[in-house]
N, C-alpha and C positions, 0 to 999 in steps of 0.2 A: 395701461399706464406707460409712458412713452419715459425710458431711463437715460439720462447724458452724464457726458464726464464728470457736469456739475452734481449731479443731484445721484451718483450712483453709491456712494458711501454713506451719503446722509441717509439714504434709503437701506443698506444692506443691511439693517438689521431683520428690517424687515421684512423684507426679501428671503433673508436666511429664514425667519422665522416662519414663512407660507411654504417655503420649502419643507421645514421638518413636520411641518402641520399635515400635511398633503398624502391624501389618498392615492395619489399619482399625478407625475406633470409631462404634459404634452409640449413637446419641442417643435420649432421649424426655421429654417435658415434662409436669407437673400446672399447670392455669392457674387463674386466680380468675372465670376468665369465658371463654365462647367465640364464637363467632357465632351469632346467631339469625335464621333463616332468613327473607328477606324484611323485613331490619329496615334496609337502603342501599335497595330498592325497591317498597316497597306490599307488596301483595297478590300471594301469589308465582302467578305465570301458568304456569306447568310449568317446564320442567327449565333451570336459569338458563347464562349462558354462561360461560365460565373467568374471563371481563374480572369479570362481576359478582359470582359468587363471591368471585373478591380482594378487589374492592371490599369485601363483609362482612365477608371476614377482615382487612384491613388497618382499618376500624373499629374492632372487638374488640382487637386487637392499639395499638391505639392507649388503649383506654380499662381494659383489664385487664392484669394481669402472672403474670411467671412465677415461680410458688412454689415449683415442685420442677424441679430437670436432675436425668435420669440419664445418665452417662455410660461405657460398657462400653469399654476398650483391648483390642483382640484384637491377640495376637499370635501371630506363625505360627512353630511351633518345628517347622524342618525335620527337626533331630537327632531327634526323637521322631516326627515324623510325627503330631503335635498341637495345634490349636487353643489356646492356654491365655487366658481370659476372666478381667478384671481389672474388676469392678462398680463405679462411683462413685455414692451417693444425696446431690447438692445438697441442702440447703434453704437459699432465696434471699430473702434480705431486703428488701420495699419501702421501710424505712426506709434515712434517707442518717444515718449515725452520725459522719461528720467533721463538726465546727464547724468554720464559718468559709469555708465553701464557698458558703452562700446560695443553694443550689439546692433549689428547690419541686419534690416530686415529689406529684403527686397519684393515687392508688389506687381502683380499684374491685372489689369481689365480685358477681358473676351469682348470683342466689340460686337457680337451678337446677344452678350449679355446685357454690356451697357445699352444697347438699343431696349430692349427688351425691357430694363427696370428705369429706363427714361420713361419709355410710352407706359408704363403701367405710375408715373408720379415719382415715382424715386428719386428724392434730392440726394445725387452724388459728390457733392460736397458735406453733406451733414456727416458721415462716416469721419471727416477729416478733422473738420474744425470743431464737432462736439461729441466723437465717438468714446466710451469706453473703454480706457486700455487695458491690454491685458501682454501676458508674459506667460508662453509655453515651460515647459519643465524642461525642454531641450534649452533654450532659451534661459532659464534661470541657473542650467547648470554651467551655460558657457559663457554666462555673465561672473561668474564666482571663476573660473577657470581664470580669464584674462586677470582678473581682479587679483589673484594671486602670483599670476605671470610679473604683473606691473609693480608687487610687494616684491620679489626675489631680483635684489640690483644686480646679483653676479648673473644673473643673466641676460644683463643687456653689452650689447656689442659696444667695445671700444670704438671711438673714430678716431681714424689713424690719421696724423698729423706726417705732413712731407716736409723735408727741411726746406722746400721754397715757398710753405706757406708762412710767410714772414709775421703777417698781422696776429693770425691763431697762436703762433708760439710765443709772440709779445706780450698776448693777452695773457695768456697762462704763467708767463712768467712774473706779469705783474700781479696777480692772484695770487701766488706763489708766494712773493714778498709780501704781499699783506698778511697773511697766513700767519709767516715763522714769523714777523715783527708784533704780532697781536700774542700770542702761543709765548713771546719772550716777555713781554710787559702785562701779561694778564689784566688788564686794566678793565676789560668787561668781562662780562657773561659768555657774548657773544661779539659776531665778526661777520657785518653783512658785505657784499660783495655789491658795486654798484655800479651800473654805465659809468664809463669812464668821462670825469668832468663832473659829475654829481656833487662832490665833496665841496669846490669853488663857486659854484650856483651861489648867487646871492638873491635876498627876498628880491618878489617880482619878476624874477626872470622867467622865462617858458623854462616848464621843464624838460631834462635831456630825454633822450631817448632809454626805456626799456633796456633790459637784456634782451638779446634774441634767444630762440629753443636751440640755437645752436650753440652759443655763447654760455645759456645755462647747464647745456647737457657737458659742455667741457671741465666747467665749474665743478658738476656732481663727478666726473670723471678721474679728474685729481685729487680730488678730496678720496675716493673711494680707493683710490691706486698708492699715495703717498701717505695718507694720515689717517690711519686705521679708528684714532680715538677718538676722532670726531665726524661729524653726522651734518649732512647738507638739507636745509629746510628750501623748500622751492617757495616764493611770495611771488606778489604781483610786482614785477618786472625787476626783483633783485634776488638772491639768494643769500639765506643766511644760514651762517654757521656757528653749530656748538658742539660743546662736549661733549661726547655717549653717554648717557645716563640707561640702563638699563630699565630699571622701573619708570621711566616717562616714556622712551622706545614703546614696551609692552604696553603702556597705557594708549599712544599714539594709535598704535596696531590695530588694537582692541576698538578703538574710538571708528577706526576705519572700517574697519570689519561690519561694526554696527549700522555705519553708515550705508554702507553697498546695501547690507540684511536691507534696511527700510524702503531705499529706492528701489529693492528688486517685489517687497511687499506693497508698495505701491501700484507698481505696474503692473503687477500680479490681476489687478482689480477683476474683469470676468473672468479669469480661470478659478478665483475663489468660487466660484458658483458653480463650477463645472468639479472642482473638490468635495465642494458640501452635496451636491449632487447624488458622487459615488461613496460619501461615505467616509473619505478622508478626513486627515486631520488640518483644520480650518482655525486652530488657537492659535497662530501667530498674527493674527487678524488686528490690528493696531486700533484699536477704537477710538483716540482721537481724532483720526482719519474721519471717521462720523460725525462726529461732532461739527460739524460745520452748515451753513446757508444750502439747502437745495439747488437755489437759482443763481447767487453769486459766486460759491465754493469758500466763502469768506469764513471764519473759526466763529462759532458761536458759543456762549453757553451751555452745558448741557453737565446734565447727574450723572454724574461715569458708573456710581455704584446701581442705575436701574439699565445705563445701558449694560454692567457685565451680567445684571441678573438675565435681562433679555438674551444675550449671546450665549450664559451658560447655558439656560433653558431649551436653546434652540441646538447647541452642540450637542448636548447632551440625546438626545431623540435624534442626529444624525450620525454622530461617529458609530460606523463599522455598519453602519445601515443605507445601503445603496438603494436608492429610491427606485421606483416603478417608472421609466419612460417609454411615451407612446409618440410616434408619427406618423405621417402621413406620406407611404412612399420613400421610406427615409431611409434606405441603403446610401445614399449618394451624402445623404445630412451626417452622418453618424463617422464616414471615413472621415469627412472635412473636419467634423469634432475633432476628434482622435488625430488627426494630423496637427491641427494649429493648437488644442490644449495639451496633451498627451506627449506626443513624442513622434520618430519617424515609422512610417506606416509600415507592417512586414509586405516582405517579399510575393505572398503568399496568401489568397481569398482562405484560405485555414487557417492559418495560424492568427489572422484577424479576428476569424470567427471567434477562438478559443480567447483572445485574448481582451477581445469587445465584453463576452462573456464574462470574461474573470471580475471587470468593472462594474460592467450593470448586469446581472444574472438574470433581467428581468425586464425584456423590451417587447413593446408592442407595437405592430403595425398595422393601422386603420385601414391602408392599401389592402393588405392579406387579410385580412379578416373579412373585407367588402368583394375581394374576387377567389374566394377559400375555393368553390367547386368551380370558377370557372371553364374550365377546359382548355383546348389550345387554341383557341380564340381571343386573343387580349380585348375585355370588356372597355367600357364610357365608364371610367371609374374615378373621375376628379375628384377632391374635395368637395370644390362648391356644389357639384352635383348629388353626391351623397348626402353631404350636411345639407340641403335645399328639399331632400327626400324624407329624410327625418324628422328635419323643422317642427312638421305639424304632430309627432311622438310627444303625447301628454306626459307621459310618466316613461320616465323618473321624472321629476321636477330638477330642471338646470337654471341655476336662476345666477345671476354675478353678482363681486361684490360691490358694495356702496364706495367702497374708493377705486374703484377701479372701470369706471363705465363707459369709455372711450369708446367701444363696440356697441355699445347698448343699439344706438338705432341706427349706424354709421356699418356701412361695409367696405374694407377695405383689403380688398383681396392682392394678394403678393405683397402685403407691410407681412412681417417673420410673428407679430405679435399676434395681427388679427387670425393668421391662418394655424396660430396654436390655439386661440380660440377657438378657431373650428373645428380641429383635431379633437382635442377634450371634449367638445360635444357630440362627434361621432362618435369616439370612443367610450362613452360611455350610454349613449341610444342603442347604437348598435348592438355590443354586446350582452344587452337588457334583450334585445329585441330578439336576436339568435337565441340565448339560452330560453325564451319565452317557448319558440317557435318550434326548437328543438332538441335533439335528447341524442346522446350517444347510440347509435345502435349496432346489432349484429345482420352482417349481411349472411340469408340463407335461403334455401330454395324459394322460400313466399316471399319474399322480397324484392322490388323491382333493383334490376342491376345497376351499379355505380355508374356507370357510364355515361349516364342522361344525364343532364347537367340541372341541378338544382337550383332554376337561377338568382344565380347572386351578383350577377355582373353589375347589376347597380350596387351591392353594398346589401342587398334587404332580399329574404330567401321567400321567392315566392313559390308557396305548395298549399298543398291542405292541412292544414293543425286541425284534428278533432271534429275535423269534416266542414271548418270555414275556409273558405278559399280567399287567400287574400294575393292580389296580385299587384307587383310594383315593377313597373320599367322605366328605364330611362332614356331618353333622348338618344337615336341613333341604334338603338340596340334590333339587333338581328334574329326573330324569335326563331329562323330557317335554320339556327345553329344546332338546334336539339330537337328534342319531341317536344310537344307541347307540356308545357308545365301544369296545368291541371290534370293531366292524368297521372300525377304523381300524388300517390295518396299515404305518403311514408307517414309516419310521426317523426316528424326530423328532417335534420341535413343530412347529405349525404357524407362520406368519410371522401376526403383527396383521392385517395389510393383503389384500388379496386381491392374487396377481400378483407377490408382493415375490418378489425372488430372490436367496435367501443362500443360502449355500453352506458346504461343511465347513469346520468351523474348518482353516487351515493349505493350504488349494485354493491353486494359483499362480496362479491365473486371478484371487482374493479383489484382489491389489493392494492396496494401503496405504491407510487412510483419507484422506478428504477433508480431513477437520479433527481431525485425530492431537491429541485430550483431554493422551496421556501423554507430549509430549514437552516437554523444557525447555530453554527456551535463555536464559542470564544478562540479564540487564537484562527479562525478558519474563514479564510474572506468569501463567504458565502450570504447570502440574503436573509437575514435574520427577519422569521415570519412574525409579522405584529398580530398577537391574538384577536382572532374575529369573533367575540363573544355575538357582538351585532352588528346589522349592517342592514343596510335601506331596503325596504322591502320590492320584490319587481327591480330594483336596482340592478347594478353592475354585479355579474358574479364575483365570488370571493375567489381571491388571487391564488387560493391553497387548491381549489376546485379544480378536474379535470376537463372545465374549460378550455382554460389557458394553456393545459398540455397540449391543444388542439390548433391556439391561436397565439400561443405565445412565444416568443424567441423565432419567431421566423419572419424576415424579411422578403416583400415581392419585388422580384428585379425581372421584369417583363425584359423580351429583347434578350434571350440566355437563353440555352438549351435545357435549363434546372427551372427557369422559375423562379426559385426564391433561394434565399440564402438561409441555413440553419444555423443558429448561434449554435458553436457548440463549447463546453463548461470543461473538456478532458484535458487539458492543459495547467499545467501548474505553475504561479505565476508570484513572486516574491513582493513583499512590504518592499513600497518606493520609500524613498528618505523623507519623504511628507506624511508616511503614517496610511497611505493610501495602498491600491493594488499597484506596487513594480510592475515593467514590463520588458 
């Protein structure tokens, strides 16, 4: 389901509501620019380390944006014993469309990028003229900043007037006398200030010219230096003045203040989804913002008391509960998050780790899990390649929903929606298909050693299960890189590591993790585990499983001396002023 500026609020209830429904949602991003290799360090000397990789990607991510989110809500219908797949296609607007907010956002296109998402269909205008806007937390703090710069008068700089500026001290002079002659006769309320010649205008005539912003900033300048008791209203092209009134002042303030809130709540629009996402607080969410036409954005009709029920419903199943995300390769997706929603990226591929962590306790990538025993050989491990191998995976049953069918028979490989599409279906075959195939084990004398690679370079572990031999390769792939894979007669994968000792899912011997990802306890922004009383049978393993200790939280960033990135959770990380994880 393809989402635009127009139809993105009419839509987020429901959005939120697949969101809080969802068994897990698969992400994937189109950008205007990526990293280029060797562009934080010279001349690239071989294979760079995880620190300096970041380092490029958090450049990139600083100086390009995101044009396309796709985003897939899976949900797991026990009753049917089916996967049901919910597609959402962003397009994300680098334009800031509130006035009055004063925030510079400056944009860049990689022209190896734009080549790339031309030849693959990409309308590079659509981002412009019908994207989604959205507003970072960096971004909404320095929109409130200015906003309160521009409420404090004593801090705006006098202009100094020279005694040969004849015209300016005329003017002021003449304001001056209209001032104490209004102040002596009280005769109104008020005392507006008007292009000179204004008052003798008779009907028909063109009218005079405006104040100029120079002409009014003198105006507010006098008033604020000479007459403390009264108060300068800026209009369209005169200025008017009255008395201080304290309780209207405060009311004014108040009115303004309100004002900013709503246009920063506006533009806020996808970072609301990247809030409800992790769990944050999503109640200042304006609802009659929904209320409106999909396709024209025009105000409609609509029962506000079934939309609050819908939005409590869905709040409710999301605050303080940070959803399960999965990608595809998505070390590179996740920094760009994190820079444009979030905040400025650390210094540092750790402290990212911990602090990615702190957000989502609970991310999966489809990449690592399809090349877990690869070796040092970087497999053929695309998307389209893996989900193309899967495809024909009876079970689970992945079926989509009835509104949502834009993929049904249509491929559209690099749109951000179609290829979260494809993520949610690998990630959920695949990990059915692994845990089928294999079983934690101990490595020991009768065991052939770790070293032979169990292959998975396509994504699907070809060995012998229970003495069937089932083999899956993929285009391009080198079987000279290992022994032969049928003479591997383990029950299982092998463990990454040489020595590692897992063991069957469910052994009493396993003992409870170290640092238990799924458990939640109030006050503690930790991933609160949703009771697995059921769940689809042959399905996806349960997220509480020593599975996921295996395949979850670890990021593959081929091209690095490490491999992959380890989320790590040891980081302590304070409530942001939305109710969410500070950072």
């Amino acid at each position: 389901m393809d989402v635009d500026k127009y139809s993105f609020y009419p839509l987020l209830l429901d959005i939120l509501t697949d969101i809080s429904e969802a068994h897990f949602v698969a992400l994937d991003l189109e950008l205007s620019g990526v990293p280029s290799k060797g562009t934080a360090f010279g001349k690239d000397s071989g294979k760079q380390t995880l620190q300096q990789r970041y380092l490029e990607t958090k450049q990139a991510a600083e100086r390009y944006q995101i044009l396309q989110i796709g985003l897939t809500c899976v949900e797991q219908n026990v009753e049917d014993d089916k996967y049901i797949l919910k597609p959402y296609n962003f397009d994300l607007s680098p334009v800031i469309n509130e006035r009055g907010l004063e925030i510079e956002r400056i944009f860049s296109f990689q022209s190896g990028a734009a080549e790339f998402l031309l030849k693959v269909g990409f309308d590079m205008s659509r981002p412009f003229a019908m994207g989604v806007p959205y507003l970072s937390r960096e971004e909404s703090k320095t929109a409130r900043e200015l906003f309160a710069q521009r409420q404090d008068k004593s801090a705006v700089a006098d202009i100094q007037i020279k005694p040969t500026e004849i015209e300016s001290l005329a003017f002021l002079e003449r304001v001056r006398t209209q001032i104490n002659e209004w102040l002596k006769t009280k005769s109104h309320d008020y005392i507006n200030i008007t292009p000179l010649g204004y008052e003798t205008m008779v009907d028909g005539e063109r009218p005079v010219d405006e104040l100029s912003r120079f002409e009014k900033r003198l105006v507010h300048q006098l008033v604020r230096a000479e007459y403390p008791e009264l108060v300068t209203l800026s209009k369209k092209g005169f200025i008017q003045i009255v008395r201080f009134n304290k309780e209207r002042e405060d009311r004014i303030a108040a009115d303004r203040k309100r004002e900013l809130e709503e246009r920063i709540n506006r533009q806020k629009g996808f970072r609301w989804i990247i809030e409800a996402l992790h769990g944050s607080n999503i109640a200042n969410i304006d609802l009659r913002e929904c209320a409106k036409n999909s396709v024209s954005g025009e105000p409609i009709f609509a029962d506000m008391d079934m939309y609050k029920a819908q939005f409590n419903r869905a709040q409710a199943l999301l605050r303080g509960n940070p959803k399960i995300l999965v990608g595809h390769n998505c070390f590179l997706d996740l920094v760009y998050i994190y820079r444009t929603f979030i905040g400025q990226l650390p210094d540092t591929v750790e402290e990212f780790q911990k602090k990615l962590h702190k957000i989502w306790p609970v991310i999966v990538d489809t990449k690592y899990m399809s090349t877990h025993n690869c070796g040092d050989i970087n497999p053929a491990s695309s998307l389209e390649q893996i989900a193309g191998q899967l495809s024909a995976q009876k079970t689970p049953i992945v079926d989509t929903d009835a509104q949502h069918t834009k993929y049904t028979n249509v491929e559209a490989f690099h749109e951000a929606g179609y290829d979260s599409f494809l993520t949610a279906q690998v990630a959920v075959r695949l990990s059915s298909k692994l845990e089928k195939e294999g079983a934690y084990i101990d490595i020991n004398d009768e065991t052939p050693e770790a070293t032979g690679p169990s292959d998975i370079s396509n994504g699907v572990a070809a060995m012998k299960v229970n003495g069937d031999a089932e083999d899956k390769h993929t285009e391009g792939e080198n079987s000279a890189n290992g022994p032969d894979d049928s003479s591997i007669e383990i029950n299982g994968f092998q463990p990454s590591e040489v020595g590692a000792k897992w063991k069957m899912t469910g052994d009493e011997t396993l003992g409870a993790a170290k640092d238990d990802l799924f458990k939640y306890e109030p006050g503690k922004r930790k991933l609160r585990h949703i009771k697995e009383d059921v769940t689809i049978e042959g399905g996806m393993p349960k997220f509480s499983s020593d599975f996921w200790r295996v395949y979850g939280n670890k990021l593959r960033v081929f091209g690095t001396q490490e491999g992959l990135c380890v989320l790590d959770g040891s980081a302590d990380s304070p409530v942001s002023e939305d109710g969410g994880v500070g950072l």
